[in-house]
C-alpha positions as a Markdown table, in Angstrom:
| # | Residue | x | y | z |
|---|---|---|---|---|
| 1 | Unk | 147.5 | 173.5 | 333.4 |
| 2 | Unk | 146.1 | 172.6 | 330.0 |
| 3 | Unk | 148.7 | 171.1 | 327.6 |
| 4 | Unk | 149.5 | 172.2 | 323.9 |
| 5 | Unk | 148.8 | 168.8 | 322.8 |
| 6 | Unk | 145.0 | 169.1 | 324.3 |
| 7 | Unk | 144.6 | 172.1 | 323.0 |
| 8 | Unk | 145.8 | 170.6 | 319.6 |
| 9 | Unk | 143.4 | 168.1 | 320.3 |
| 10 | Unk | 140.6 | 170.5 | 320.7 |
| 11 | Unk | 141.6 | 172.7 | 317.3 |
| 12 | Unk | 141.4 | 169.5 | 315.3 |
| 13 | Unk | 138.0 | 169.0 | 316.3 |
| 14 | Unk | 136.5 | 172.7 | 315.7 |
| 15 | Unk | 138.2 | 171.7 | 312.3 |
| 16 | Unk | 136.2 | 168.7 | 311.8 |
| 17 | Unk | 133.2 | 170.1 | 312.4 |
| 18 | Unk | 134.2 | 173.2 | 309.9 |
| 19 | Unk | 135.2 | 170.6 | 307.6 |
| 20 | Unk | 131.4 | 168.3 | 308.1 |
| 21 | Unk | 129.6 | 171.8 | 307.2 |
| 22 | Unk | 131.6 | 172.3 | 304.2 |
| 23 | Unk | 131.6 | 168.6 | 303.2 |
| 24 | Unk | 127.4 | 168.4 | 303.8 |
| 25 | Unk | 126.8 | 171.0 | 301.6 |
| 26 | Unk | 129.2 | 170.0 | 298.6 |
| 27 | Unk | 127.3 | 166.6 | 299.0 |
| 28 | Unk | 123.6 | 168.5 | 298.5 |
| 29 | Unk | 125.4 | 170.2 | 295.2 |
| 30 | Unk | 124.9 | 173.8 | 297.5 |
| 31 | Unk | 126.5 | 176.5 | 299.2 |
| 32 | Unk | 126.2 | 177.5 | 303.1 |
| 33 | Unk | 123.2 | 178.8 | 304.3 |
| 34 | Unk | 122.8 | 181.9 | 306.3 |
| 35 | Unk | 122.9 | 179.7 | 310.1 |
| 36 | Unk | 125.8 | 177.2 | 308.3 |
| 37 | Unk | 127.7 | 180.4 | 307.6 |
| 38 | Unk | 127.4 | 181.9 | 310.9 |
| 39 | Unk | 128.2 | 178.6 | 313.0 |
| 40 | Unk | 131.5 | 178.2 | 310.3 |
| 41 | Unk | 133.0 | 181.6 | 310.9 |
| 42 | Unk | 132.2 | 181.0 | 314.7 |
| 43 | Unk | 134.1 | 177.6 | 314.0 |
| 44 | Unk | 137.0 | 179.6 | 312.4 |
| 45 | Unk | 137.3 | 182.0 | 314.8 |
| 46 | Unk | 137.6 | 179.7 | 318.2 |
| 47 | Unk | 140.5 | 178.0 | 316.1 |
| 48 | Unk | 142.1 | 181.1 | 315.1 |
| 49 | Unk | 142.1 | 181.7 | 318.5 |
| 50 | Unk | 143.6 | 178.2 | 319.9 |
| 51 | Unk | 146.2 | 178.7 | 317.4 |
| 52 | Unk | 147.8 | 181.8 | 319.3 |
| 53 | Unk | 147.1 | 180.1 | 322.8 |
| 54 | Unk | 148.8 | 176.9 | 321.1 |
| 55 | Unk | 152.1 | 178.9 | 319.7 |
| 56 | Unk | 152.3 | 180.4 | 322.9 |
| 57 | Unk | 151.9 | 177.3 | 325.4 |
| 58 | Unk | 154.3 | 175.4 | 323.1 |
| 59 | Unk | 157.1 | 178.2 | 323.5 |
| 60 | Unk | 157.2 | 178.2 | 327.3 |
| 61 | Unk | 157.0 | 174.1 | 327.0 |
| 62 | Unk | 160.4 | 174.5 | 325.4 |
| 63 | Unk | 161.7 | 177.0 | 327.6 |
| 64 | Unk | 161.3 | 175.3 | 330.7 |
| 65 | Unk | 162.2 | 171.5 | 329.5 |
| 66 | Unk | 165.4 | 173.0 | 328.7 |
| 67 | Unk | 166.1 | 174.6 | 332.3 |
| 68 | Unk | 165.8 | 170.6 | 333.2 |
| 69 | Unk | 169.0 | 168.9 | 332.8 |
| 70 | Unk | 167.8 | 165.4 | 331.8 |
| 71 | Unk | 165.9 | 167.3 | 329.1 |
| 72 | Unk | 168.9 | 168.6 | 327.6 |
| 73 | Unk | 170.4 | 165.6 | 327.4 |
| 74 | Unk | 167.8 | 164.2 | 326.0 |
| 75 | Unk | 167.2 | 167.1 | 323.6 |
| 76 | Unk | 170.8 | 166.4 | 322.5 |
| 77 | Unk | 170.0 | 162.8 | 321.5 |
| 78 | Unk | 166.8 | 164.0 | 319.6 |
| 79 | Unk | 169.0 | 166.2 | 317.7 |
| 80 | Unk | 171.2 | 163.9 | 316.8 |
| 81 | Unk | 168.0 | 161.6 | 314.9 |
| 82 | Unk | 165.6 | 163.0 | 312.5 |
| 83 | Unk | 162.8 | 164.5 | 314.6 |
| 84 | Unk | 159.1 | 162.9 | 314.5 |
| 85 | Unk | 155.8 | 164.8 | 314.1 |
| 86 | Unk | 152.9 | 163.2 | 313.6 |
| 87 | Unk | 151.8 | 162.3 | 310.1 |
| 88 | Unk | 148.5 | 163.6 | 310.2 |
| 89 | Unk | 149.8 | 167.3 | 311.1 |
| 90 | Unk | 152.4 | 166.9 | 308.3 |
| 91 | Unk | 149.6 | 166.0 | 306.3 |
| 92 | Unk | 146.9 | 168.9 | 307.0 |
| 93 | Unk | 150.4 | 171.3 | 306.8 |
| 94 | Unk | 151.7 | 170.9 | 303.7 |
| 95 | Unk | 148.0 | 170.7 | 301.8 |
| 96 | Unk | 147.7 | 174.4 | 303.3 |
| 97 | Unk | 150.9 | 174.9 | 301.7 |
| 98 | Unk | 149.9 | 173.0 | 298.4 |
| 99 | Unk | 146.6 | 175.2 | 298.7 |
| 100 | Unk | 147.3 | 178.6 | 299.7 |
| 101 | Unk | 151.4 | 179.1 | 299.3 |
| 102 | Unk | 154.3 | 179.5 | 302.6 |
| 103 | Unk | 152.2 | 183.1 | 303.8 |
| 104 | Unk | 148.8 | 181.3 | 304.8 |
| 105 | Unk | 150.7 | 178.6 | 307.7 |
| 106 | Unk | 151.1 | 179.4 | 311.3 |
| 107 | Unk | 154.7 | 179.3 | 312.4 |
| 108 | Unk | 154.2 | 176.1 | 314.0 |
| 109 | Unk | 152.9 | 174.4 | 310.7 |
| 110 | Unk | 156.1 | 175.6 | 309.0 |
| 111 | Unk | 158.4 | 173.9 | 311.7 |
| 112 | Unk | 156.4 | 170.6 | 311.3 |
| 113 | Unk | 157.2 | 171.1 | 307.4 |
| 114 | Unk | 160.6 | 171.8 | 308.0 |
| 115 | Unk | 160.9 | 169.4 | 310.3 |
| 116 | Unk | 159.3 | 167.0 | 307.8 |
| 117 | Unk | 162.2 | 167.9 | 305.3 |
| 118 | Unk | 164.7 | 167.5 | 307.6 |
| 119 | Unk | 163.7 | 163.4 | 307.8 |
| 120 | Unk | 164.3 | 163.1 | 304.3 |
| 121 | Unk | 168.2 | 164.7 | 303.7 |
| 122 | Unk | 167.8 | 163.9 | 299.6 |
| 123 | Unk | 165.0 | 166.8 | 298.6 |
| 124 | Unk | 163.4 | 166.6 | 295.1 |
| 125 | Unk | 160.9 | 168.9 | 293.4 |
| 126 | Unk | 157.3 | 168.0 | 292.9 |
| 127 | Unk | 156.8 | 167.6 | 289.1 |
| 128 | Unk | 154.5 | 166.1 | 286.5 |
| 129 | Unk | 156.5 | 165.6 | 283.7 |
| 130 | Unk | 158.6 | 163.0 | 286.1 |
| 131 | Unk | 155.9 | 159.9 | 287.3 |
| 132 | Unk | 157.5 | 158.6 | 290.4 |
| 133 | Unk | 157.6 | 162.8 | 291.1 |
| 134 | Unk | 153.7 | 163.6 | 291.0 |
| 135 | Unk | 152.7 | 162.5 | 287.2 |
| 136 | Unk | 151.2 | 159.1 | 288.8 |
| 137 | Unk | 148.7 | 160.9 | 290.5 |
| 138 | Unk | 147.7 | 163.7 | 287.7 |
| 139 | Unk | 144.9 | 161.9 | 285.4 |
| 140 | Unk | 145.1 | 161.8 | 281.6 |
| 141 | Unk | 142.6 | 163.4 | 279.9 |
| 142 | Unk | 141.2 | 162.6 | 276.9 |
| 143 | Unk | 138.6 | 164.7 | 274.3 |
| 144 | Unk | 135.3 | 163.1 | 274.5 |
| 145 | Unk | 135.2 | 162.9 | 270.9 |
| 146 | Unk | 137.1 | 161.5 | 268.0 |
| 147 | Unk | 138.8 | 163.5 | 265.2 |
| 148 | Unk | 137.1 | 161.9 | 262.9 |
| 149 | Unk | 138.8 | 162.0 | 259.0 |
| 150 | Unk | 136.8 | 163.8 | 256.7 |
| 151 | Unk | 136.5 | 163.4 | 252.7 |
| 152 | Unk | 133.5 | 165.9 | 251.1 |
| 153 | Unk | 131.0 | 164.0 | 249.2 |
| 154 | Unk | 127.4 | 164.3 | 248.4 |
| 155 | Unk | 125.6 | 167.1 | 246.3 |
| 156 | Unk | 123.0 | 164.9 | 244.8 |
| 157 | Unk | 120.4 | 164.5 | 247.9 |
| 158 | Unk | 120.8 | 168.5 | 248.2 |
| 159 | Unk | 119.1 | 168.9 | 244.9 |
| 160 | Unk | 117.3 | 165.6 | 244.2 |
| 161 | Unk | 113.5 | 165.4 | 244.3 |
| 162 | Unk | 113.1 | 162.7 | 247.7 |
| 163 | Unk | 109.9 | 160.5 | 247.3 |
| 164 | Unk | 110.0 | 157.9 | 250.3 |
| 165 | Unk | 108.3 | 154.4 | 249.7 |
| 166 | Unk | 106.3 | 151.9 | 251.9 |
| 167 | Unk | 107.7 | 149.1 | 249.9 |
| 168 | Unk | 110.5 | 148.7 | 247.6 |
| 169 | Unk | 108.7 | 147.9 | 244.1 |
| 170 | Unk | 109.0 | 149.4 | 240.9 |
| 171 | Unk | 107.9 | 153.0 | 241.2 |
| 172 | Unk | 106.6 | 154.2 | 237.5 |
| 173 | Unk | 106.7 | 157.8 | 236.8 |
| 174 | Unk | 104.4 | 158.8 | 234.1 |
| 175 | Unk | 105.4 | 161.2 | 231.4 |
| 176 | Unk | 104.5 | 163.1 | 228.7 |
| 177 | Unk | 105.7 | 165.2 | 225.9 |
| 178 | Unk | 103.5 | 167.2 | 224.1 |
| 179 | Unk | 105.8 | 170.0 | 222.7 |
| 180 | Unk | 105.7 | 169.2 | 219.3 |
| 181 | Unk | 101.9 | 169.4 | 219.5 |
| 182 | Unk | 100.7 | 172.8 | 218.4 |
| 183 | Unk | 97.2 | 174.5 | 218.3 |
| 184 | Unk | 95.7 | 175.9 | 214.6 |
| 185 | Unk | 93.4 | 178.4 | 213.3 |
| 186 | Unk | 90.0 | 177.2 | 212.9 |
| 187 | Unk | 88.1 | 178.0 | 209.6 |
| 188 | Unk | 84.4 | 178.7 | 210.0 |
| 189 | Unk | 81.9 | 176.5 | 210.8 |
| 190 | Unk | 84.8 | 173.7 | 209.8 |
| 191 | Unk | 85.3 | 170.6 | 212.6 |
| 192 | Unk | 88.1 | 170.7 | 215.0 |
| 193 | Unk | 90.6 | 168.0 | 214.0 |
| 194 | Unk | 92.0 | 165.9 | 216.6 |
| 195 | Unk | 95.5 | 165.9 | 218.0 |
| 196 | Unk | 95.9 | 162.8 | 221.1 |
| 197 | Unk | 98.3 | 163.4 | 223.5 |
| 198 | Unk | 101.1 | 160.8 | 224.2 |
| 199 | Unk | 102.2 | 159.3 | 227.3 |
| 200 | Unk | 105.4 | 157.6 | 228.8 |
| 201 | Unk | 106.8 | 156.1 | 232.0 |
| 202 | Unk | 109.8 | 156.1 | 233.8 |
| 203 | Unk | 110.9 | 153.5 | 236.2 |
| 204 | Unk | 113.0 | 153.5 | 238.9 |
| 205 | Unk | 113.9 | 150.3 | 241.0 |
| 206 | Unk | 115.2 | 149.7 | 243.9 |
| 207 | Unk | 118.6 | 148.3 | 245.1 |
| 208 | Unk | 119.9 | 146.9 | 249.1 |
| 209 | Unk | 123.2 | 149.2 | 249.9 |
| 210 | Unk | 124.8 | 148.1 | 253.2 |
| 211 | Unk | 127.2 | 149.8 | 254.8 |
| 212 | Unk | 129.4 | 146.3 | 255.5 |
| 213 | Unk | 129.6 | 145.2 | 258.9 |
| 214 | Unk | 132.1 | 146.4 | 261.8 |
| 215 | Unk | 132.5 | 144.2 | 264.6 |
| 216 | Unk | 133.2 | 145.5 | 268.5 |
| 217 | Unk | 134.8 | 144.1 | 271.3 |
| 218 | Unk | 132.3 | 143.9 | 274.4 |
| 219 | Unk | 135.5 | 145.7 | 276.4 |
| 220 | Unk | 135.8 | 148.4 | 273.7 |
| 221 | Unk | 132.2 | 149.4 | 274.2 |
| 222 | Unk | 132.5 | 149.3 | 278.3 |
| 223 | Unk | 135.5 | 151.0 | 278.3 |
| 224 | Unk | 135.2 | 153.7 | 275.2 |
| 225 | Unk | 135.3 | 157.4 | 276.9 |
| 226 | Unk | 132.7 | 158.6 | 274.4 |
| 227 | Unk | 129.5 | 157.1 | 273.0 |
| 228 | Unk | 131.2 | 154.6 | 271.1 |
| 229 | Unk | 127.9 | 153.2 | 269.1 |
| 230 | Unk | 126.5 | 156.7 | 268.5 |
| 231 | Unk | 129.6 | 157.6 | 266.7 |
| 232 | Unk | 129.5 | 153.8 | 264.8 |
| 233 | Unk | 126.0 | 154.8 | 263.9 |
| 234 | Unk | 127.2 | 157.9 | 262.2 |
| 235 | Unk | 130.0 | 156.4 | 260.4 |
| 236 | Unk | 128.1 | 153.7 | 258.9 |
| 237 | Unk | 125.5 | 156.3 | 257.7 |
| 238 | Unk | 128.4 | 158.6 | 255.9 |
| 239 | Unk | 129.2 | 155.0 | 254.2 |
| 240 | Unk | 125.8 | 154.7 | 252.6 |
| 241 | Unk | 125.6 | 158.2 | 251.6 |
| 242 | Unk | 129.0 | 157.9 | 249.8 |
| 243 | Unk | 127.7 | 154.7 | 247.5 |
| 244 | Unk | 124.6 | 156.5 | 247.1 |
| 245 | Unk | 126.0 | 159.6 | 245.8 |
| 246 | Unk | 128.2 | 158.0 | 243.7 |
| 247 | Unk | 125.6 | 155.7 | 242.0 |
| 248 | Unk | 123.4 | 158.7 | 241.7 |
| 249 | Unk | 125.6 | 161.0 | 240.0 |
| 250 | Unk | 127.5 | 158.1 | 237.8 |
| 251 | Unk | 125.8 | 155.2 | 237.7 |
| 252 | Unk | 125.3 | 153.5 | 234.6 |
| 253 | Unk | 122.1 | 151.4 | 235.5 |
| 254 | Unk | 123.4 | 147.6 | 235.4 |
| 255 | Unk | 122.6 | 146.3 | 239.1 |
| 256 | Unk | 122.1 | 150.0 | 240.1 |
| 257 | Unk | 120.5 | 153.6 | 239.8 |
| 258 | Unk | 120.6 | 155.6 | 237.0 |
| 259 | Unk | 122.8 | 158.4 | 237.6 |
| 260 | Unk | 122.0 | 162.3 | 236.5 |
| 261 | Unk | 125.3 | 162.4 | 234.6 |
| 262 | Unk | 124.3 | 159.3 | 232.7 |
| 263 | Unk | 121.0 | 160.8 | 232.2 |
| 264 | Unk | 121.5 | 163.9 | 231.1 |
| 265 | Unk | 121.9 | 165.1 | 227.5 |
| 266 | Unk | 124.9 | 167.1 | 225.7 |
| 267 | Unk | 124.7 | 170.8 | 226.2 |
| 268 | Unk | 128.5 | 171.9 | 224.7 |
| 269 | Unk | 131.4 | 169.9 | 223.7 |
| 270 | Unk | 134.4 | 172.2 | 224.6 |
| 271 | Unk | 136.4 | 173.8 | 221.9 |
| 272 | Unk | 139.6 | 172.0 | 221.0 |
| 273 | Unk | 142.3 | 172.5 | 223.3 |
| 274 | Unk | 140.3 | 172.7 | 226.4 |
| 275 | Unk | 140.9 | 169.4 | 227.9 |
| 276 | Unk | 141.6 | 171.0 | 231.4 |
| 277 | Unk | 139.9 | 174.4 | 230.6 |
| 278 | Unk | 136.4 | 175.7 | 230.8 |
| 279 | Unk | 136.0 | 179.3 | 228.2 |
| 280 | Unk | 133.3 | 182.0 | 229.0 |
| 281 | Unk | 131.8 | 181.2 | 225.5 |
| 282 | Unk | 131.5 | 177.3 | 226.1 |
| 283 | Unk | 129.9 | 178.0 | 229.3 |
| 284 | Unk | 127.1 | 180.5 | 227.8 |
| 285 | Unk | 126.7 | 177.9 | 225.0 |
| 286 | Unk | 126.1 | 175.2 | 227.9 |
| 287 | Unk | 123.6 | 177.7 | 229.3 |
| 288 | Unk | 121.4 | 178.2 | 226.5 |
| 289 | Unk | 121.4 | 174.5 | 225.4 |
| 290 | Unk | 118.5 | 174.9 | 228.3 |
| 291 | Unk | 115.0 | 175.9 | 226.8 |
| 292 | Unk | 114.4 | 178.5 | 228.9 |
| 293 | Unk | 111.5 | 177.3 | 229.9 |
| 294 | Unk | 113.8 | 175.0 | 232.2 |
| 295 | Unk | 116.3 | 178.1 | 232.8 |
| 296 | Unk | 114.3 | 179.7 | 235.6 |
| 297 | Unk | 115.3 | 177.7 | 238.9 |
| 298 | Unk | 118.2 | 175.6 | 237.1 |
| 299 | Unk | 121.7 | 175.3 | 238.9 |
| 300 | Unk | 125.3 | 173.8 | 237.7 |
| 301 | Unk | 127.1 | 171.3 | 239.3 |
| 302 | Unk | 130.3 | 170.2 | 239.5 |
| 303 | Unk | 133.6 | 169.4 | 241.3 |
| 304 | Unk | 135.4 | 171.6 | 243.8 |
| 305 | Unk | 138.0 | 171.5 | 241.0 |
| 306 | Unk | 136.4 | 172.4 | 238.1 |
| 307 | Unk | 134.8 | 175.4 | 240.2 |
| 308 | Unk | 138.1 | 176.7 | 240.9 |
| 309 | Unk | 138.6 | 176.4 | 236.7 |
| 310 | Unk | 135.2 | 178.5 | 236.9 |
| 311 | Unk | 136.2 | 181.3 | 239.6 |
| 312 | Unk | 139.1 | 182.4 | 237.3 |
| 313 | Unk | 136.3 | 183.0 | 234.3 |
| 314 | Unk | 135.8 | 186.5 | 233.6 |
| 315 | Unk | 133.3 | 187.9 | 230.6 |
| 316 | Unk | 134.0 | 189.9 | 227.8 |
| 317 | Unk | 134.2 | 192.8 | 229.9 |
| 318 | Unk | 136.7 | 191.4 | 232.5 |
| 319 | Unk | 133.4 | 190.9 | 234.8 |
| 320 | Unk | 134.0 | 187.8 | 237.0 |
| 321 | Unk | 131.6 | 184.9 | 236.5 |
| 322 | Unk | 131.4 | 184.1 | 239.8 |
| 323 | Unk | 129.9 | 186.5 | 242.0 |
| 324 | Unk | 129.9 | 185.3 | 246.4 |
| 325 | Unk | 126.6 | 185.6 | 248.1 |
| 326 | Unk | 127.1 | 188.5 | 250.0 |
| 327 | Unk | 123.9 | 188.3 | 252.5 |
| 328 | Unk | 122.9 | 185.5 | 254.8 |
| 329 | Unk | 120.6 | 183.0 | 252.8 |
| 330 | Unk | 122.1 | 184.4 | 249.6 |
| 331 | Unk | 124.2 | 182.0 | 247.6 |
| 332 | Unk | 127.3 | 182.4 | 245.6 |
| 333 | Unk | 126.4 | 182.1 | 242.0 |
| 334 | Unk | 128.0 | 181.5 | 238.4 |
| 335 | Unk | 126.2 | 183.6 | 235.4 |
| 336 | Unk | 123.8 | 184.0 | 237.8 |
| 337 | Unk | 123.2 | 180.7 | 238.6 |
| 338 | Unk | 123.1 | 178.9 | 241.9 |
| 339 | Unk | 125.6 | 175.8 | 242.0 |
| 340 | Unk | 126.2 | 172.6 | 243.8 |
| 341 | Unk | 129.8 | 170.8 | 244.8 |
| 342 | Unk | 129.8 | 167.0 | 244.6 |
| 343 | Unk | 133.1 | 165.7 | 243.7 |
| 344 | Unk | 131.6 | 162.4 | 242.1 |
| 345 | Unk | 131.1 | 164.8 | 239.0 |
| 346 | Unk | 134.1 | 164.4 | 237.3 |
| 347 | Unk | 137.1 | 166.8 | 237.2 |
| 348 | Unk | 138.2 | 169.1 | 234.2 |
| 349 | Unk | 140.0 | 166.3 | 231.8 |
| 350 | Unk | 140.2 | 165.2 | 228.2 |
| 351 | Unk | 136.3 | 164.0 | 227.7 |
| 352 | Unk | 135.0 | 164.2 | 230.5 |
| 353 | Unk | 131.6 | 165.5 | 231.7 |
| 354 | Unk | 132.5 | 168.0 | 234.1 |
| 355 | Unk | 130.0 | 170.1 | 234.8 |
| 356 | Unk | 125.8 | 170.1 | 234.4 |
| 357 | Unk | 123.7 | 172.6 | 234.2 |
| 358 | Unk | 119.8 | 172.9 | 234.4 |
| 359 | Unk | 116.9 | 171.6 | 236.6 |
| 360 | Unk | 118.8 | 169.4 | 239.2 |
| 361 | Unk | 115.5 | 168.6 | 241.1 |
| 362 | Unk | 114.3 | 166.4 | 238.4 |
| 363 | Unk | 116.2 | 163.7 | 239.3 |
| 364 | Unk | 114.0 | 161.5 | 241.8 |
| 365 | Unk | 115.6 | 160.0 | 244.6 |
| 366 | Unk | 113.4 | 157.2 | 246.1 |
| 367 | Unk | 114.2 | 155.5 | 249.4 |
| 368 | Unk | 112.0 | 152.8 | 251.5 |
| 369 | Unk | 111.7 | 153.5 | 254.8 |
| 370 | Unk | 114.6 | 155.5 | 255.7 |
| 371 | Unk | 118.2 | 154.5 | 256.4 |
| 372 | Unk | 118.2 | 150.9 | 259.4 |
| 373 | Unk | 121.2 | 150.7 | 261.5 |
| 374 | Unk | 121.3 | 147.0 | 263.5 |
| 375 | Unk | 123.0 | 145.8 | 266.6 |
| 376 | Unk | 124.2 | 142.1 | 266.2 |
| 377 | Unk | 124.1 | 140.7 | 269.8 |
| 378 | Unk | 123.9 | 137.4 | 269.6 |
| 379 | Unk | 125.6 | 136.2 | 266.3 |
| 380 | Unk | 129.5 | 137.4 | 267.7 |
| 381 | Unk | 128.4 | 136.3 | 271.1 |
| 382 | Unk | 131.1 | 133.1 | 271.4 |
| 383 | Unk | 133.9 | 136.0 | 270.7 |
| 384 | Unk | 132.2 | 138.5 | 272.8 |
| 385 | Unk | 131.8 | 140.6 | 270.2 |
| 386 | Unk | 129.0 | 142.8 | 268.8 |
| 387 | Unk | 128.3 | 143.6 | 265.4 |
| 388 | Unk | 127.3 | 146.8 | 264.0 |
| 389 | Unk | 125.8 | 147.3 | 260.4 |
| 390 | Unk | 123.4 | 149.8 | 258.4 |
| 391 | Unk | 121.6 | 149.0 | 255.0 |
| 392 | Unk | 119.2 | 151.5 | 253.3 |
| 393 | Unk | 117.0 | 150.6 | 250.0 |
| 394 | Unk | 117.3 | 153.1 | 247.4 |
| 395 | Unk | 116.8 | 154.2 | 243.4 |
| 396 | Unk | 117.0 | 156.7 | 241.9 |
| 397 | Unk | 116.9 | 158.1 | 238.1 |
| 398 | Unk | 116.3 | 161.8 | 236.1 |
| 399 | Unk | 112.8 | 162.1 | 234.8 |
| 400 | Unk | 113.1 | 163.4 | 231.5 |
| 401 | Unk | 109.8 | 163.8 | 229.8 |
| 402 | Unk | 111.8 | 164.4 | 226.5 |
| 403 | Unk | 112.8 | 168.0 | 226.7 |
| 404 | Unk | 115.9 | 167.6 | 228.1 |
| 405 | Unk | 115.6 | 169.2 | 231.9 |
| 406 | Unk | 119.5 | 168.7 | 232.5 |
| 407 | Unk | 122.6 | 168.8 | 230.2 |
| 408 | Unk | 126.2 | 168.6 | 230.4 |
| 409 | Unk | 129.7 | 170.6 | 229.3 |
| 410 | Unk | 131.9 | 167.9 | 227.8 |
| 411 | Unk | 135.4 | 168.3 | 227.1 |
| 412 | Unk | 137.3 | 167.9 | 223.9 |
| 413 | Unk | 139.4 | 165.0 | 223.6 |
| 414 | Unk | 142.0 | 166.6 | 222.8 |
């Protein structure tokens, strides 16, 4: 007569080779085929069917080693000590359970659970918030990215005329300003008199900007969970384009660019008491300080808090200046106007220059060959270290043939 444990023995293997089918697949990154699936469910049938023949076999097992005196002694010891099933059972049991719930085991799976229990009198509940309960083997996870602090800036390479360079020499600009030159009626048979037109030049230099230098561990950049020197190569890029915009909007020329604010002209000094304020009438005066040759195609800009002076504006009519884009592609504007945010422009305050207004593209932005990021192998090599560092060569100025393209609101001092 064929034993419960043989035909235990035979189950596990129709499981194994259920499980190789399975496993085969998974590895190939596919499902079952049509044949797989057919030879699986044949699999999972012949074990469905040991299973009944195994509960069965097993009850008259126990039946008739009880009717056997030496059993029941025997059975009386056994009960008196934790019983023993074998690990592996346990094991393929209570995943089914983990799996599927209580309903999905055979009965004699739940006695091996129980049974399981029973060996251990001191029961706890499975957790992850407790370690030594199941939070050891849960994995932490962790974004792939880093929330990365964020502080607006730019405005001026959004509006400034980009010429790149091969080299970083003096780039001249000619100019020329013939509006003061006029034509004239021409008497008969008189000679035309001669009027020369004058030239000029504009220079703009170039200066190194480096973004400093940030050194790495060799363990940080084996160990970082996300692309450690893509997101260094970004930061050190933000770092140029801070100093730039700053020096482009500001700067005052000595050992670097010209900025726009420092090159453009006065439009409108505000009216006394304004030192924080912006009035409807200053702000047309500003605008038609422009010739309006320049008009078409000019823009303001200024601070995100002196356009939150300029959103409270309304016209004589109680018409609000500023008016949102209300199509894609459309922008909000101010009088009309198009504007631009960079908050190196200074904000509303006694004497400041807070806001510009006119042809923004005619300031040239010059830059030689692009922005270079470099990898320092070798030199941090003793501390097994690497060091990261970007520099860019750049200049820039406004190109004012001498009709004042740009010009700015200024506010009282007092």
């Amino acid at each position: 007569m064929v034993s419960s444990v043989e035909l235990r023995q035979e189950r596990r293997s129709l499981v194994e080779q259920m499980r190789s089918l399975v496993s085969r697949a998974e590895a190939e990154k596919r499902g079952l085929d049509g044949l797989e699936t057919e030879q699986w469910e044949k699999l999972d049938a012949a074990s469905n069917a040991l299973d009944s023949r195994i509960e069965r076999l097993e009850r008259v097992e126990r039946d008739s080693y009880a009717d056997i005196p030496e059993a029941r002694a025997a059975s009386r010891e056994i009960a008196s000590a934790p019983p023993r099933v074998d690990d592996e059972l346990r094991d393929i049991a209570f995943g089914k359970y983990l799996r599927n719930g209580m309903q999905a085991l055979l009965p004699e799976e739940r006695n091996i659970l129980a049974s399981g229990y029973q060996a251990f009198p001191e029961t706890r509940a499975l957790s992850v918030g407790t370690d030594s309960a199941g939070g050891y083997t849960v994995s932490k996870i962790f974004d792939t990215t880093v929330q990365t602090s964020m502080l607006a800036y730019g405005g001026m390479m959004n509006v400034a005329t980009r010429i790149p360079t091969a080299t970083g020499g003096q780039l001249l600009i000619p100019t020329s300003d013939d509006t003061g030159n006029v034509g004239a009626i021409l008497a008969e048979n008189t000679q035309v008199s001669e009027q020369d037109v004058s030239f000029g030049q504009t220079t703009i230099d170039t200066y190194t900007y480096s973004s400093k230098l940030i050194r790495v561990s060799f363990q940080l950049l084996q160990d970082a969970f996300f692309p450690l020197e893509t997101w260094l190569a970004e930061r050190l890029g933000e770092r140029l384009g801070r100093i730039m915009n700053t020096h482009f909007t500001t700067g005052d020329g000595s050992s670097k660019p010209y900025g726009i604010v420092t090159g453009a002209s006065l439009g409108k000094t505000g009216a006394a008491g304004q030192t924080t304020t912006i009035i409807y009438n200053d702000l047309v005066d500003l605008e038609h300080s422009i010739d309006p040759s320049y008009r078409v195609g000019s823009a303001f800009m200024m601070s995100d808090a002196a356009l939150k002076t300029l959103k409270k504006l309304v016209d004589g009519q109680s018409r609000p200046l500023w008016q949102p884009g209300l199509t894609v592609g459309e922008p909000s504007t101010i009088l009309g106007y198009p504007y631009y945010i960079n908050q190196d422009v200074a904000v509303p305050a006694a004497s400041a220059k807070s806001l510009l207004f006119g042809r923004l593209e005619k300031y040239y932005w010059r830059d030689v060959q692009g922005i270079q990021v470099m990898r320092l192998s070798e030199r941090y090599s003793d501390y097994l270290q690497v060091g990261f560092m970007a520099f860019a060569r750049a200049g820039g100025r406004l190109i004012d043939a001498g009709t004042d393209p740009v010009k700015y609101y200024q506010h009282p001092a007092s």
